[in-house]
C-alpha positions in Angstrom: -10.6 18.6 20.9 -9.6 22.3 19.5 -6.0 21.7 18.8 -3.6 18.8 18.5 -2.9 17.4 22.1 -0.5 14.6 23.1 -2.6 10.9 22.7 1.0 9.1 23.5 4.4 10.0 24.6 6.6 7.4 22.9 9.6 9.6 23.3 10.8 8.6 19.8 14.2 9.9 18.1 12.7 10.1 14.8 8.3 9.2 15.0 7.5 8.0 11.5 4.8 6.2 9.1 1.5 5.9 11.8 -0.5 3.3 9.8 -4.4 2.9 11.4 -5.0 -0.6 11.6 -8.8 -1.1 11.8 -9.4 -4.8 12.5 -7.0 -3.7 15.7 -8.2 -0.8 16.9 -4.6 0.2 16.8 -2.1 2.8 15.8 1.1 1.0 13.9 4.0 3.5 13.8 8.1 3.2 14.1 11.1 5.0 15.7 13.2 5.3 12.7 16.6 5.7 13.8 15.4 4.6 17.8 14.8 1.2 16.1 11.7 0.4 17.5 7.7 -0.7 15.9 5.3 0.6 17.7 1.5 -0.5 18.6 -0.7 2.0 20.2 -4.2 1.5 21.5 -6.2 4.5 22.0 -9.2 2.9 24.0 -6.8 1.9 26.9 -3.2 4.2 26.4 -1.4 0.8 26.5 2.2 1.0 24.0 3.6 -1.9 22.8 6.9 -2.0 21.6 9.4 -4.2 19.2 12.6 -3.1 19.5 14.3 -3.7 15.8 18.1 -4.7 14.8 18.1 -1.9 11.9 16.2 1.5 11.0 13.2 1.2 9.9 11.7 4.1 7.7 8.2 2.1 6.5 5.9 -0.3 7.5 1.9 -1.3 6.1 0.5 -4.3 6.8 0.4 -7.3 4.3 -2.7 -9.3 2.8 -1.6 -12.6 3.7 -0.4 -11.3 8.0 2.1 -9.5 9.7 3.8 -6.2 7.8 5.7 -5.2 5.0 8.9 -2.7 6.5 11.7 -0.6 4.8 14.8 -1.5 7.0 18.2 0.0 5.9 19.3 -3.3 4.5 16.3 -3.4 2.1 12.2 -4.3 1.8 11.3 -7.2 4.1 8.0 -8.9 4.8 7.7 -9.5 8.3 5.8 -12.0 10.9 2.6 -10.9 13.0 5.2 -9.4 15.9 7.8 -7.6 13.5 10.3 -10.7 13.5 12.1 -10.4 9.7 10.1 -13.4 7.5 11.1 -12.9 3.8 13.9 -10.5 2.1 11.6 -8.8 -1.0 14.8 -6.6 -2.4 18.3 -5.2 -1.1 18.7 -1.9 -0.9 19.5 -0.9 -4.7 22.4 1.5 -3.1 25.1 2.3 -0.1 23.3 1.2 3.3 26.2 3.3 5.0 24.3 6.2 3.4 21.1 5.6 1.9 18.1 3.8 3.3 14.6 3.5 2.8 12.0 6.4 3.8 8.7 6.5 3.4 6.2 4.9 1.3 2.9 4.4 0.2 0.2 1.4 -1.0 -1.8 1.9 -4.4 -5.6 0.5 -4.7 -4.2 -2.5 -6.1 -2.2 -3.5 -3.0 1.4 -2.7 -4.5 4.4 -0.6 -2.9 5.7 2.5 -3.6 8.8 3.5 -2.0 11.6 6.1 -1.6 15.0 6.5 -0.3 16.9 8.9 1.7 20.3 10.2 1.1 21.7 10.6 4.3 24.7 12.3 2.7 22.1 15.6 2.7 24.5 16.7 -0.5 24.4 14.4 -3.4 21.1 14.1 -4.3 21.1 10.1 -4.6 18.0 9.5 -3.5 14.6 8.0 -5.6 11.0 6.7 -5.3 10.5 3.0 -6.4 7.8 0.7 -7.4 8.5 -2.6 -5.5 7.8 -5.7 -8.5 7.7 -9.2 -8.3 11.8 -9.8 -8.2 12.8 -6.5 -9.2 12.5 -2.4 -7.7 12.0 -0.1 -10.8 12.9 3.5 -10.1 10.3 5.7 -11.0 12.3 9.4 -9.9 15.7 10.0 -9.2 18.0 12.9 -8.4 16.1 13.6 -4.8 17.6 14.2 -1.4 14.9 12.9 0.4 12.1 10.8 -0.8 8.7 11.9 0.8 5.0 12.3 1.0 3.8 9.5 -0.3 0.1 9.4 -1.1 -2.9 8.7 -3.7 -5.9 10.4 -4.1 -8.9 8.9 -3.5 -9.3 7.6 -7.4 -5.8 5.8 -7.4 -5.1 7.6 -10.1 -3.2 10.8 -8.7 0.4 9.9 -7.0 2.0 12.7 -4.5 5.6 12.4 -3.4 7.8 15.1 -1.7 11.7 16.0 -1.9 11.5 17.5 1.6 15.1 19.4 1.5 14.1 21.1 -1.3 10.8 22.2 0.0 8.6 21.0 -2.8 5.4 18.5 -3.2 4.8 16.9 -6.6 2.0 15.8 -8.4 1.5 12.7 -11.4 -1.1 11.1 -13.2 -0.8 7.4 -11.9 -2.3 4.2 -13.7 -3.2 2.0 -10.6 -3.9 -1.5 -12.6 -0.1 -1.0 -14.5 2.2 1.1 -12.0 3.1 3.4 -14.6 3.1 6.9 -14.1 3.1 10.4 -15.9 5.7 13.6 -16.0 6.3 15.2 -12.6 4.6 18.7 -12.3 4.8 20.9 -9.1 1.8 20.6 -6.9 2.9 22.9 -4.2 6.5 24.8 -3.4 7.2 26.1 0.3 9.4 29.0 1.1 12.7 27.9 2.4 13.7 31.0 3.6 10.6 31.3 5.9 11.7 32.0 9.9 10.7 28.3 10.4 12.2 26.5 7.4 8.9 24.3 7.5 9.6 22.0 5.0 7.0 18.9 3.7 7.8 15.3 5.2 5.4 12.8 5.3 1.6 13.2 4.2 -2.2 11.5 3.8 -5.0 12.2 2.0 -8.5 12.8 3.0 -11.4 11.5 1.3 -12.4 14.6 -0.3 -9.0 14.2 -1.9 -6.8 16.8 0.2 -3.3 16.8 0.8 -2.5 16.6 4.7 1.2 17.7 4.5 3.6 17.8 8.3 5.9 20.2 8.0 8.9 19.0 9.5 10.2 21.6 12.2 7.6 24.2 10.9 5.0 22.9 14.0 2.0 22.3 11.6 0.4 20.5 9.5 -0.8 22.3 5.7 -4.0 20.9 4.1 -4.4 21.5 -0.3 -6.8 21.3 -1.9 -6.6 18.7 -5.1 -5.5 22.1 -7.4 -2.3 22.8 -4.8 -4.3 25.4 -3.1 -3.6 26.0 0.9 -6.6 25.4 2.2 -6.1 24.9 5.9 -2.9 25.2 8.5 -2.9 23.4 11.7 -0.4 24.0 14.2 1.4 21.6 16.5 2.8 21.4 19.7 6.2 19.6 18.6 8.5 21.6 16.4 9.3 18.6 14.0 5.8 16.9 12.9 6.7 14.1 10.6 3.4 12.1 9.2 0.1 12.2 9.5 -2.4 9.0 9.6 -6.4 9.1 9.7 -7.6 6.5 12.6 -10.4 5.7 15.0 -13.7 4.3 13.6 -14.4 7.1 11.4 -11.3 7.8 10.2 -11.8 11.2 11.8 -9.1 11.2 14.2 -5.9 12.7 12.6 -2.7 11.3 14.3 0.2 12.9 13.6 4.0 11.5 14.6 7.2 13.5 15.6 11.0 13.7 16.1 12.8 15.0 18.5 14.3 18.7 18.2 17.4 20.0 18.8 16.2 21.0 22.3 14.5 17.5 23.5 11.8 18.3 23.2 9.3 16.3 21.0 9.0 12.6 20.0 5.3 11.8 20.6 2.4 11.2 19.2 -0.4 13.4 18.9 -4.0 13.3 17.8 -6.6 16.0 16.5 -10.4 15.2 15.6 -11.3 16.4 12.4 -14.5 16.9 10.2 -13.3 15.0 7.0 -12.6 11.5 7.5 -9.4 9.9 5.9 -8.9 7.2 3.7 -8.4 3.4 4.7 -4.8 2.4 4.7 -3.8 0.0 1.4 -2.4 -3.6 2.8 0.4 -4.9 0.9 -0.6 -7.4 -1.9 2.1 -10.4 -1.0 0.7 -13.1 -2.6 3.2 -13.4 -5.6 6.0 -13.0 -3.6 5.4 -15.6 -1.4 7.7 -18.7 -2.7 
Protein backbone atom coordinates (compact mmCIF):
# COMPACT_ATOMS: atom_id res chain seq x y z
CA UNK A 1 0.00 0.00 0.00
CA UNK A 2 1.71 3.45 -1.28
CA UNK A 3 -0.82 5.89 -0.10
CA UNK A 4 -3.86 6.01 2.15
CA UNK A 5 -6.82 4.03 0.31
CA UNK A 6 -10.39 3.69 1.53
CA UNK A 7 -10.46 0.16 4.07
CA UNK A 8 -14.38 1.26 4.83
CA UNK A 9 -16.92 3.58 3.70
CA UNK A 10 -19.05 4.33 6.76
CA UNK A 11 -20.33 7.51 5.30
CA UNK A 12 -20.03 9.26 8.65
CA UNK A 13 -21.01 13.06 9.35
CA UNK A 14 -18.27 13.53 11.62
CA UNK A 15 -15.60 9.97 11.79
CA UNK A 16 -13.93 10.21 15.18
CA UNK A 17 -11.72 8.35 18.00
CA UNK A 18 -10.76 4.75 15.92
CA UNK A 19 -9.63 2.71 18.95
CA UNK A 20 -7.74 -0.94 17.69
CA UNK A 21 -9.13 -3.38 19.72
CA UNK A 22 -6.68 -6.35 19.71
CA UNK A 23 -8.45 -9.27 21.44
CA UNK A 24 -11.11 -8.36 18.43
CA UNK A 25 -9.42 -8.02 15.61
CA UNK A 26 -11.49 -5.00 15.27
CA UNK A 27 -11.56 -1.28 14.60
CA UNK A 28 -13.88 0.74 17.34
CA UNK A 29 -14.65 4.19 16.07
CA UNK A 30 -17.99 6.59 16.28
CA UNK A 31 -19.98 9.08 14.10
CA UNK A 32 -19.96 12.00 16.39
CA UNK A 33 -22.81 14.04 15.48
CA UNK A 34 -24.41 10.88 13.12
CA UNK A 35 -24.79 9.19 16.56
CA UNK A 36 -23.58 5.99 15.76
CA UNK A 37 -20.47 3.32 17.37
CA UNK A 38 -18.90 1.64 15.07
CA UNK A 39 -17.14 -1.89 14.79
CA UNK A 40 -15.03 -2.66 11.78
CA UNK A 41 -13.35 -5.89 10.90
CA UNK A 42 -10.69 -5.77 8.45
CA UNK A 43 -10.28 -9.60 7.71
CA UNK A 44 -13.89 -9.79 6.33
CA UNK A 45 -15.15 -5.78 5.48
CA UNK A 46 -18.16 -6.62 7.72
CA UNK A 47 -19.43 -2.95 9.77
CA UNK A 48 -21.37 -3.14 12.63
CA UNK A 49 -23.19 -0.46 13.79
CA UNK A 50 -25.05 0.97 17.22
CA UNK A 51 -26.90 3.70 16.51
CA UNK A 52 -26.67 6.14 19.84
CA UNK A 53 -29.47 8.50 21.45
CA UNK A 54 -26.75 11.42 21.94
CA UNK A 55 -23.26 12.55 20.32
CA UNK A 56 -20.71 10.81 21.12
CA UNK A 57 -17.08 12.44 20.89
CA UNK A 58 -14.99 9.36 22.80
CA UNK A 59 -14.99 5.97 23.46
CA UNK A 60 -11.88 3.30 24.84
CA UNK A 61 -12.61 0.25 26.15
CA UNK A 62 -12.84 -0.50 29.96
CA UNK A 63 -10.88 -3.19 32.22
CA UNK A 64 -13.73 -4.79 33.70
CA UNK A 65 -15.96 -5.02 29.64
CA UNK A 66 -17.80 -3.00 27.43
CA UNK A 67 -16.49 0.90 26.81
CA UNK A 68 -15.99 4.05 28.45
CA UNK A 69 -17.81 7.02 25.91
CA UNK A 70 -18.04 10.85 26.07
CA UNK A 71 -21.82 11.56 25.14
CA UNK A 72 -23.03 15.25 25.36
CA UNK A 73 -24.70 14.62 28.55
CA UNK A 74 -21.49 13.57 30.29
CA UNK A 75 -18.80 10.42 30.76
CA UNK A 76 -20.70 7.08 30.80
CA UNK A 77 -19.41 3.53 31.12
CA UNK A 78 -21.14 1.41 28.84
CA UNK A 79 -22.24 -2.46 28.30
CA UNK A 80 -20.44 -4.92 25.78
CA UNK A 81 -22.90 -3.51 22.79
CA UNK A 82 -22.80 0.35 23.68
CA UNK A 83 -26.10 0.26 25.82
CA UNK A 84 -25.49 3.33 28.68
CA UNK A 85 -24.46 1.10 32.07
CA UNK A 86 -23.17 3.64 34.67
CA UNK A 87 -23.25 7.79 34.60
CA UNK A 88 -19.25 8.53 35.76
CA UNK A 89 -19.87 12.61 35.65
CA UNK A 90 -22.30 15.30 33.95
CA UNK A 91 -21.03 17.40 31.75
CA UNK A 92 -19.32 20.19 34.11
CA UNK A 93 -20.99 22.87 31.46
CA UNK A 94 -23.97 23.91 28.87
CA UNK A 95 -24.89 20.58 26.86
CA UNK A 96 -26.81 23.05 24.38
CA UNK A 97 -23.22 24.15 23.59
CA UNK A 98 -20.48 22.26 24.90
CA UNK A 99 -19.86 18.49 24.85
CA UNK A 100 -17.18 16.23 25.19
CA UNK A 101 -14.35 15.66 22.38
CA UNK A 102 -11.66 13.63 22.40
CA UNK A 103 -9.63 11.91 24.90
CA UNK A 104 -7.00 9.88 25.80
CA UNK A 105 -5.89 6.73 28.49
CA UNK A 106 -2.60 7.16 30.64
CA UNK A 107 -0.34 3.89 31.47
CA UNK A 108 -2.20 3.65 34.55
CA UNK A 109 -5.66 3.14 32.94
CA UNK A 110 -7.12 6.69 33.82
CA UNK A 111 -9.06 9.29 31.53
CA UNK A 112 -8.13 12.37 30.10
CA UNK A 113 -10.64 14.29 28.45
CA UNK A 114 -11.65 17.53 26.67
CA UNK A 115 -14.52 19.52 25.68
CA UNK A 116 -15.66 21.43 22.74
CA UNK A 117 -17.23 24.77 22.55
CA UNK A 118 -19.58 24.54 20.00
CA UNK A 119 -20.17 28.28 20.27
CA UNK A 120 -16.66 28.43 17.99
CA UNK A 121 -16.32 32.12 19.86
CA UNK A 122 -16.00 32.00 23.64
CA UNK A 123 -13.36 29.95 24.27
CA UNK A 124 -15.16 27.72 27.05
CA UNK A 125 -13.65 24.77 26.41
CA UNK A 126 -10.98 22.47 28.76
CA UNK A 127 -9.08 19.14 29.05
CA UNK A 128 -10.06 17.02 32.23
CA UNK A 129 -8.76 14.32 34.30
CA UNK A 130 -11.72 12.01 35.05
CA UNK A 131 -11.33 10.99 39.23
CA UNK A 132 -13.10 8.82 41.38
CA UNK A 133 -16.42 11.21 41.88
CA UNK A 134 -15.08 14.20 40.65
CA UNK A 135 -13.55 15.79 36.84
CA UNK A 136 -10.54 18.19 37.70
CA UNK A 137 -9.86 20.61 34.93
CA UNK A 138 -6.37 20.54 33.99
CA UNK A 139 -6.55 23.54 30.94
CA UNK A 140 -9.04 26.01 30.24
CA UNK A 141 -9.65 28.91 27.98
CA UNK A 142 -9.65 26.43 24.67
CA UNK A 143 -12.07 26.31 21.74
CA UNK A 144 -11.68 22.95 21.03
CA UNK A 145 -10.08 20.35 23.14
CA UNK A 146 -7.79 17.93 20.96
CA UNK A 147 -4.98 15.62 20.22
CA UNK A 148 -4.87 13.71 22.99
CA UNK A 149 -1.81 11.44 23.45
CA UNK A 150 1.22 10.13 25.65
CA UNK A 151 4.39 9.25 24.66
CA UNK A 152 5.57 6.07 24.94
CA UNK A 153 7.10 6.71 28.73
CA UNK A 154 3.67 7.99 30.11
CA UNK A 155 5.35 10.75 31.06
CA UNK A 156 4.93 13.33 28.11
CA UNK A 157 1.02 14.53 27.64
CA UNK A 158 0.03 16.18 24.06
CA UNK A 159 -3.25 17.97 23.63
CA UNK A 160 -4.36 20.40 20.74
CA UNK A 161 -6.60 23.62 20.56
CA UNK A 162 -7.51 22.84 16.89
CA UNK A 163 -9.13 26.47 15.96
CA UNK A 164 -6.24 27.96 17.00
CA UNK A 165 -3.88 25.85 15.08
CA UNK A 166 -1.52 24.81 17.86
CA UNK A 167 -0.25 21.31 19.51
CA UNK A 168 1.03 21.48 23.17
CA UNK A 169 3.40 19.68 24.96
CA UNK A 170 3.62 18.82 29.24
CA UNK A 171 5.60 16.91 31.45
CA UNK A 172 2.97 14.33 32.86
CA UNK A 173 3.29 12.23 36.20
CA UNK A 174 1.42 8.97 35.13
CA UNK A 175 1.18 7.31 38.87
CA UNK A 176 -0.43 11.05 40.30
CA UNK A 177 -2.29 12.70 37.22
CA UNK A 178 -0.54 15.76 37.78
CA UNK A 179 0.92 17.68 35.09
CA UNK A 180 3.51 20.47 34.28
CA UNK A 181 3.25 24.21 32.46
CA UNK A 182 1.96 24.07 28.91
CA UNK A 183 4.76 24.83 26.32
CA UNK A 184 4.20 24.92 22.44
CA UNK A 185 5.20 21.73 20.75
CA UNK A 186 4.25 22.63 17.29
CA UNK A 187 2.13 25.91 15.69
CA UNK A 188 0.55 25.54 12.12
CA UNK A 189 -0.02 28.40 9.74
CA UNK A 190 -3.58 29.44 9.71
CA UNK A 191 -3.34 31.46 6.89
CA UNK A 192 -2.02 28.48 4.76
CA UNK A 193 -4.44 27.92 1.35
CA UNK A 194 -5.76 24.87 3.18
CA UNK A 195 -6.29 26.06 6.78
CA UNK A 196 -5.08 22.49 7.86
CA UNK A 197 -5.46 22.68 11.35
CA UNK A 198 -4.43 19.69 14.10
CA UNK A 199 -7.53 17.42 15.26
CA UNK A 200 -7.09 14.30 16.75
CA UNK A 201 -3.60 12.39 17.04
CA UNK A 202 -1.49 9.01 18.16
CA UNK A 203 1.79 8.28 18.83
CA UNK A 204 4.10 5.84 17.51
CA UNK A 205 6.43 3.77 19.42
CA UNK A 206 9.41 5.67 18.63
CA UNK A 207 7.54 8.41 20.27
CA UNK A 208 6.16 10.59 17.19
CA UNK A 209 3.35 12.64 17.00
CA UNK A 210 0.81 11.43 14.20
CA UNK A 211 -1.23 14.69 13.85
CA UNK A 212 -4.70 14.74 11.09
CA UNK A 213 -5.13 17.85 9.97
CA UNK A 214 -8.57 18.50 9.77
CA UNK A 215 -9.53 19.79 6.12
CA UNK A 216 -5.76 20.06 5.24
CA UNK A 217 -5.99 16.18 3.52
CA UNK A 218 -2.91 14.84 5.49
CA UNK A 219 -1.67 13.62 8.16
CA UNK A 220 1.90 15.45 9.84
CA UNK A 221 4.29 13.18 11.76
CA UNK A 222 6.99 15.17 14.67
CA UNK A 223 9.47 14.15 15.92
CA UNK A 224 9.55 14.09 20.05
CA UNK A 225 11.46 17.83 19.71
CA UNK A 226 8.29 19.30 17.50
CA UNK A 227 10.19 18.75 14.43
CA UNK A 228 8.11 17.84 10.94
CA UNK A 229 9.36 14.86 10.20
CA UNK A 230 6.95 13.35 7.71
CA UNK A 231 3.55 14.55 5.71
CA UNK A 232 1.12 12.15 4.41
CA UNK A 233 -1.56 13.07 2.30
CA UNK A 234 -5.17 11.88 2.26
CA UNK A 235 -7.88 11.34 -0.03
CA UNK A 236 -10.68 13.02 2.19
CA UNK A 237 -10.27 16.81 2.76
CA UNK A 238 -11.29 16.61 6.59
CA UNK A 239 -9.01 13.68 8.27
CA UNK A 240 -9.94 13.67 11.86
CA UNK A 241 -7.88 10.85 14.01
CA UNK A 242 -5.55 8.47 13.47
CA UNK A 243 -5.36 4.91 15.25
CA UNK A 244 -2.44 2.21 14.86
CA UNK A 245 -4.15 -1.44 14.22
CA UNK A 246 -3.68 -4.82 12.77
CA UNK A 247 -1.29 -7.35 14.51
CA UNK A 248 1.56 -5.23 14.33
CA UNK A 249 0.24 -2.14 15.05
CA UNK A 250 1.54 -1.14 11.53
CA UNK A 251 -1.58 -0.36 9.88
CA UNK A 252 -2.44 3.35 10.39
CA UNK A 253 -6.27 3.98 10.20
CA UNK A 254 -7.26 7.19 9.93
CA UNK A 255 -11.19 8.56 10.33
CA UNK A 256 -12.98 11.50 8.42
CA UNK A 257 -15.85 14.03 8.24
CA UNK A 258 -17.76 14.92 5.69
CA UNK A 259 -16.87 18.27 3.60
CA UNK A 260 -18.69 20.90 2.55
CA UNK A 261 -19.03 19.14 -0.85
CA UNK A 262 -20.08 15.42 0.35
CA UNK A 263 -17.54 14.14 -0.06
CA UNK A 264 -15.65 12.25 2.71
CA UNK A 265 -16.81 10.26 5.82
CA UNK A 266 -14.79 6.96 5.61
CA UNK A 267 -12.35 5.26 6.89
CA UNK A 268 -9.08 4.84 5.53
CA UNK A 269 -5.95 2.76 6.13
CA UNK A 270 -2.07 3.13 5.25
CA UNK A 271 0.71 0.50 6.19
CA UNK A 272 3.48 1.95 7.87
CA UNK A 273 7.11 1.09 8.98
CA UNK A 274 6.81 2.12 12.74
CA UNK A 275 4.31 0.30 14.60
CA UNK A 276 2.01 2.25 17.12
CA UNK A 277 1.32 1.94 20.54
CA UNK A 278 -1.35 -0.41 22.24
CA UNK A 279 -4.48 1.54 23.12
CA UNK A 280 -4.81 2.19 27.20
CA UNK A 281 -8.27 0.40 28.60
CA UNK A 282 -10.04 2.33 31.08
CA UNK A 283 -9.20 1.40 34.69
CA UNK A 284 -13.12 1.14 36.16
CA UNK A 285 -12.61 -0.77 39.04
CA UNK A 286 -13.19 2.12 41.71
CA UNK A 287 -15.97 3.36 40.01
CA UNK A 288 -17.85 0.42 40.03
CA UNK A 289 -20.45 0.78 43.19
Amino acid sequence: MSGFELACQASCRLGECPVWLADREQLLFVDVTGRRLHLFTPRSGALASLALEEDIGFVAPARSGGFIAGLRSGIWLLDEVGHKRLLLAHNPADPLTLRFNDGGIDVQGRLLIGTIDETRREGRAGLYRLDPGKLTEIASGLMTSNGVAFAPDGRTLYHSDTPRFVIYQRDYKPLTGEVGDRRVFARLDPKAPDRGRPDGAAVDRDGCYWSALYEGSRLNRYDPAGRLIGEYPLPARCPTMPAFGGADLKTLYVTTARAADGSGGGLYALQVETSGLPHQSFDDESFLP
